[in-house]
N, C-alpha and C positions, 0 to 999 in steps of 0.2 A: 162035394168039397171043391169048391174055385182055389186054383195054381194059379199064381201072379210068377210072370217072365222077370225078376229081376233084371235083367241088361237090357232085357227090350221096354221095358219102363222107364228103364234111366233115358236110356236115346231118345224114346218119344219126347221126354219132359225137355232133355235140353233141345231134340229141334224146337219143341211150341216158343220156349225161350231166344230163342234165335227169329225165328221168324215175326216174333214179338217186336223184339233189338230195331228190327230190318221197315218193321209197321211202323214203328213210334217215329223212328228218325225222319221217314218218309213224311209223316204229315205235320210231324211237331215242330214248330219253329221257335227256336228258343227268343225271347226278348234281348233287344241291343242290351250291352253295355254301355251306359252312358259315361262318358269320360269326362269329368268339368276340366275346363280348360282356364286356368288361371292365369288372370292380367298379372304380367309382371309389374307395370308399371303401380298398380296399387298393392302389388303385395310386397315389392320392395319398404315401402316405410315402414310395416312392423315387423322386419328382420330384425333379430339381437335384443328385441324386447326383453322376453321372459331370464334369458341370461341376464341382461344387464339390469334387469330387477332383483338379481339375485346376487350383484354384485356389492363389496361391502365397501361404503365410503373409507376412502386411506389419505390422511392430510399429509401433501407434499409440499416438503421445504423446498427452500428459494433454489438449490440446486440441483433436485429435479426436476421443477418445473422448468429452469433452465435446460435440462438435459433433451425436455419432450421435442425441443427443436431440431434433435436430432434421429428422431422418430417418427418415419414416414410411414403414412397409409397407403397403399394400393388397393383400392375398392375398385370393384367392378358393377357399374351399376345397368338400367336400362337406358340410361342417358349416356352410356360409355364410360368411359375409368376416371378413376380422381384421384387426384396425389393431394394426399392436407398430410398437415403437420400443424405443431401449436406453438405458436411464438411467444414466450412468458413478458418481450417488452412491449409488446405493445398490446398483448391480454388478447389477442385473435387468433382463432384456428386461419392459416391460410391454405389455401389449396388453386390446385390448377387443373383443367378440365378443358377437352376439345369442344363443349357444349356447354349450355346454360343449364345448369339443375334445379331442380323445384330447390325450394329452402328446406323440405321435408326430406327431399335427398341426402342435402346435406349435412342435416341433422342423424339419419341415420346412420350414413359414413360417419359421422365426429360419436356417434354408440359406437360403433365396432372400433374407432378410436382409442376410447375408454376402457373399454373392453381388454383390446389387445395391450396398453403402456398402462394398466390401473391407476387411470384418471378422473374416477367417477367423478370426482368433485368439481370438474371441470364443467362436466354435463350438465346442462339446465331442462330442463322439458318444457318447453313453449306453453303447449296446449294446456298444463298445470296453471301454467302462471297467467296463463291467458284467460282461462276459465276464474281462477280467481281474483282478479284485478277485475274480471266483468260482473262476477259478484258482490266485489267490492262498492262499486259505482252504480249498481242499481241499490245497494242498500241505503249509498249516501242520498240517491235521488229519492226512494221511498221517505226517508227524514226530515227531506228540506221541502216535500211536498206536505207534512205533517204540518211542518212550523206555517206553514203556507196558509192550513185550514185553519189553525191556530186564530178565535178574535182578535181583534184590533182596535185599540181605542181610537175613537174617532176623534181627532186632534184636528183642528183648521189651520191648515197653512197659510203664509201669509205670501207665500211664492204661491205663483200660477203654475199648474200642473201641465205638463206637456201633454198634447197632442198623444194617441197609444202609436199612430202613423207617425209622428214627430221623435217618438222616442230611438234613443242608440239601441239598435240591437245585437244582444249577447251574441261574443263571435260563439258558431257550436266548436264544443269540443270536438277537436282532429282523431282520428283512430283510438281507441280505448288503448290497444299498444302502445299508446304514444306516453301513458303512464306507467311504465314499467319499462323502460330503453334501460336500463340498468341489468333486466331477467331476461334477456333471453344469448343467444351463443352467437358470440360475434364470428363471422365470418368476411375474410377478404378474396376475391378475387386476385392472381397473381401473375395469371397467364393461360398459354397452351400446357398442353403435357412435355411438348417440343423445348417451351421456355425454363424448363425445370431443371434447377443442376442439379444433378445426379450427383458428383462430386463434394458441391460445400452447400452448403444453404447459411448464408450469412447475411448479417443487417441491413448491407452493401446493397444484396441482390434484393432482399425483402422493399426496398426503398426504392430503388430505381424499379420496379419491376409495377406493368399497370394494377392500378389499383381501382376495386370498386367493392364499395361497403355497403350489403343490403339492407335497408333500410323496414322500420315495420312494416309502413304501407304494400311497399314490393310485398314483404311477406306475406301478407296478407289476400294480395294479389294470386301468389305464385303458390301458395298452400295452404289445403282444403284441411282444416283442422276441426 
């Protein structure tokens, strides 16, 4: 009949486990941790997205929208901070910034705008409008290529036909943006963060204070949509 040492069983098993512990560590080298390290500067534009898609359009009377003048943003961006506010007279978010900001910056500041004084309806989304207005104008050119293959009766003029080198040629259309200057969110330049009155922000200051209106093409320029 074999007697098993219960306690001297148990010790042997937990040294072999130990001295197991002591092997594995010794030759196993676990794989890094790889850490993705994410651009702020692109991952700034789709902050406040998914919020501000979930936000509900609310139509504001003329004395709100008046009131937004009095509702300042402090956004923090990777271009440094921005002060906007919305001016209902002259229909432009303004803001002031120690830096130049992509136009997608600024678009994102004027979301969390939105956001924070529920002004969704203020909000336009560029790249919407921009995607459909270039929809728009390849379909009109796909039709006016149709009427093109379209026969033609062959009629004799009794004018001389010009030269195809002699003829005026069609100025081309300027930026496809340049058909929708109405959609997209107007923004002014106003100054430093320095030039900001903390105090009043009045018509006063809005007018005398420098001005500069981004334009499509800048846009266009300045952010990668």
């Amino acid at each position: 009949m074999i007697m098993f040492n219960f306690p001297l069983l148990s010790l042997f098993i937990m040294n072999m486990m130990y001295y197991y512990d002591i092997v594995y560590r010794f030759f196993y080298t676990p794989p890094p941790i790889k850490v993705e390290k994410k651009n702020p500067i692109k991952e700034y534009p789709k902050k406040y997205k998914e919020k501000f898609d979930n936000l509900e359009i609310v139509e504001l009377n003329d004395d709100k929208l008046n009131s937004l003048k009095n509702g300042i943003l402090y956004e923090e961006t990777p271009y440094g901070t921005i002060i906007m506010y919305y001016d209902n007279e002259f229909k432009k978010f303004n803001y002031h910034s120690d830096k130049t900001p992509p136009y997608n910056f600024l678009e994102t500041a004027c979301r969390r705008y939105a956001l924070f004084f529920n002004c969704k309806m203020l909000y336009i989304d560029v790249a919407e409008e921009y995607k459909n207005v270039k929809e728009k104008l390849e379909r009109n050119k796909e039709n006016n290529e149709k009427k093109e293959e379209e026969p033609k009766k062959d009629v004799k003029s009794v004018y001389v036909k010009p030269k195809s080198y002699n003829k005026r040629k069609k100025p081309k259309s300027r930026a496809v943006i340049d058909h929708n200057k109405d959609k997209i969110i107007d923004f002014k330049y106003c100054g430093k963060i320095i030039d900001f009155n903390f105090l009043k922000t009045n018509t006063d200051t809005v007018k005398n204070s420098k001005k500069k209106n981004i334009s499509f093409s800048e846009f266009k320029n300045r952010s990668n949509i």
